[in-house]
C-alpha angles and dihedrals in degrees: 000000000000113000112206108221119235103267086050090050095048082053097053090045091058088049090043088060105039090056086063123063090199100047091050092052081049091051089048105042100181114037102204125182117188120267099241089059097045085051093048089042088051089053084056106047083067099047105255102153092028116125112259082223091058088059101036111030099173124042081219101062082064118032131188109284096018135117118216124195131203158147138265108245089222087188087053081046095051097043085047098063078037089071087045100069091036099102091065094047118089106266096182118114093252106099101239101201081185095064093040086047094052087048098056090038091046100043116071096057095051093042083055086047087047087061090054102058082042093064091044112057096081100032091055089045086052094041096246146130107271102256110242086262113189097182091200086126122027139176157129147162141273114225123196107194137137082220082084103061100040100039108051096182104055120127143181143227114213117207134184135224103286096010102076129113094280093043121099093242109031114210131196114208114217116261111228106179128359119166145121113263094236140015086262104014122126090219124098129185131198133184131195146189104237137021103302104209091169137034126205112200110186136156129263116299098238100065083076098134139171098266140171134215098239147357142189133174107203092202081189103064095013090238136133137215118196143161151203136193112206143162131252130221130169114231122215113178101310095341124103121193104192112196132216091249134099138198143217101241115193114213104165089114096055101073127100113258093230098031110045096174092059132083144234093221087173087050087038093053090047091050089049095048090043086055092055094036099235125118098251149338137249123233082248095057096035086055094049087050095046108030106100115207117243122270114277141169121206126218121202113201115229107246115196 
């Protein structure tokens, strides 16, 4: 019998595992790539540095004022990062079943790796926790306003089907990239983690802002009409029950005679509490009752 000697049977027991996927993710245990590159691996995953003509091939597939939604190709994004590691591989006309074997053991790890750095890029510019992104579905919209480029602060809120407002459990779905495609450009793009089968655009949270339903100055006659939708709720020690309805509040009369733009906010609390029957409101209530939510459009995807 021929005994190897021990350089020859290292050799054979390095052969031995690249031939097998499994036995080389064995070998490596934890497959680690820098941080800098998963980073730069999860900006890719959702297509910054990706040609804008490579998205939108045609200006008519997204004219001016219009809002366009899609989907994520996950097979083009994975080709893509594909391309990406392409310059280490072996690109010579001899078939190499090492180096096919390293990729499929290697892969899957940094394409996991790939998704992390993916959920991240937004949550560490925000100065959040990285949502548990899966990526198995992703998509987004396109929007072609000229909102975007006037108004800086606006945002979004991303629903799915069922989970939607007038829906019993509303669900938000996690914002992955949202951004204009350019420091004056009237494109935005935004990316999510899920099916969106509705889109929210509102403007920025803090114009919240004390607000009323209507107002008229008459100049003629000096008077005012106003008036206020709000909520009712009924008050018991420190608990507080607040009902779906709502109701017409007048507050013509709570203005100041010389200055019809300003409010009695002493008159305006007791009117509120009178209307709910109780002897007087909170700053908490009054600015529940107050506070009007920013300005927002909705947008319903169509589903065949």
């Amino acid at each position: 019998m021929k005994t190897l000697n021990p350089r020859t049977s290292f050799q054979a027991k390095i052969a031995d595992t690249f031939a097998d996927p499994a036995a080389i993710q064995s070998s490596l245990e934890a497959v680690l790539v820098p941080e800098q590159i998963s980073k730069w691996l999860g900006r890719l995953r959702l297509l910054k540095g990706v040609p804008f003509n490579y998205l939108v091939p045609d200006e008519r597939m997204l004219p001016p004022e219009s809002i366009r939604f899609f989907y994520l190709d996950i097979d083009w994004i994975d080709s893509l990062l594909d391309g990406a590691f392409s310059i280490g591989r072996n690109l010579t006309k001899t078939e190499n079943a090492f180096s096919h074997n390293l990729d499929s053991a290697v892969t899957p790890k940094v394409n996991q790796q790939g998704r992390e750095g993916a959920a991240s890029v937004r949550a560490e510019a925000l100065g959040v926790s990285p949502p548990l992104a899966s990526l198995q579905v992703v998509s987004g919209f396109l929007l072609r306003s000229t909102v975007v480029s006037a108004y800086k602060g606006i945002g979004a809120n991303v629903y799915p089907l069922g989970g939607t407002p007038q829906d019993p459990t509303i669900t938000l779905l996690d914002i992955l990239r949202f951004e204009p495609l350019g420091p004056n450009s009237d494109t935005l793009i935004c990316l999510v983690d899920g099916d969106a089968y509705r889109v929210d655009i509102h403007e920025a949270p803090e114009h919240l802002h004390y607000g009323i339903n209507k107002y008229e100055y008459n100049e003629a006659t000096k008077t005012v009409s106003a008036l206020k939708k709000v909520h009712t709720f009924t008050k018991t020690d420190s608990k507080v029950t607040i009902s779906k309805e709502y109701k017409d509040l007048d507050l013509s009369n709570s203005f100041r005679p010389g200055s019809p733009r300003v409010l009695k906010m002493n008159l305006l609390a007791q009117q509120i509490a009178d209307l709910n029957k109780i002897a007087d409101i909170d700053s908490a209530e009054m600015g529940f009752e107050m506070t009007e939510g920013v300005g927002m459009v909705s947008f319903d995807k169509e589903v065949s």
